[in-house]
C-alpha positions in Angstrom: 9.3 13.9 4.9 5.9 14.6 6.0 5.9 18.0 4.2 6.0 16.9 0.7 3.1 14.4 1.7 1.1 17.9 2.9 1.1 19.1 -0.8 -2.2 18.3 -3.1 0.2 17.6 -6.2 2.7 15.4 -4.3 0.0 13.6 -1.8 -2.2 12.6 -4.9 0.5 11.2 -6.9 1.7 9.1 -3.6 -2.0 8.0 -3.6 -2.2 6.8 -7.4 1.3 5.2 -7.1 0.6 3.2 -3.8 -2.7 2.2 -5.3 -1.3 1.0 -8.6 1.5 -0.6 -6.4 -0.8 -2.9 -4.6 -2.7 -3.7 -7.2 0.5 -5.5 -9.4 1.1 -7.0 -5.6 -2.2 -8.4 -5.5 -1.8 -9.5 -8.8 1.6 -11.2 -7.7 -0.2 -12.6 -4.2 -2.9 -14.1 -6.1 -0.6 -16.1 -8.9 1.8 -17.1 -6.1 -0.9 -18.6 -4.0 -1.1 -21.1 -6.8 1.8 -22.7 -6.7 3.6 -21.7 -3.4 1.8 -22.0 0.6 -0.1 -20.2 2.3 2.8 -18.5 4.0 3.7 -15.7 1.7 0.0 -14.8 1.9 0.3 -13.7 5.4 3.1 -11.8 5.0 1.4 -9.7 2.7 -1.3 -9.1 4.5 0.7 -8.3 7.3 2.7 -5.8 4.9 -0.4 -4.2 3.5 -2.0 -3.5 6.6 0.8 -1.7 7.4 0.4 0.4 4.5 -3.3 1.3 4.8 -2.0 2.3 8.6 0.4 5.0 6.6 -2.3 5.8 4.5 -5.0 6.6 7.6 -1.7 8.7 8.9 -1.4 10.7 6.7 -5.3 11.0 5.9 -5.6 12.3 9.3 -2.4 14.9 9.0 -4.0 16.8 5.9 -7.0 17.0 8.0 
C-alpha cells in the first residue's frame, strides 16, 4: 500500500483529496455544532488527529 503513496503523481493527488476531504468535514463539524452537542465534535477531532498522524507518516517515509 505504502508504494503507491511513494509516487509524486499518486502522493499529491492523496494530499489534494485528503485536504478537500476535511475541508467538507469541517464544513459538516461546524453546521452540526449548531444544532447537535458537543459530542460529535470530539469525535472528530479525535478522527482528524489521526489523520494528520498518517499524513506526518507518510511525510517522513518520502523523506
Amino acid at each position: 500500500m505504502w508504494c503507491n503513496f511513494l509516487q509524486n503523481g499518486a502522493k499529491i493527488k492523496f494530499l489534494s483529496w485528503l485536504s478537500s476531504v476535511w475541508f467538507v468535514v469541517d464544513i459538516c463539524v461546524f453546521i452540526k455544532l449548531l444544532f447537535l452537542d458537543e459530542i460529535i465534535c470530539y469525535s472528530s477531532a479525535a478522527i482528524k488527529w489521526r489523520v494528520i498522524c498518517l499524513f506526518l507518516v507518510i511525510t517522513i517515509m518520502d523523506n
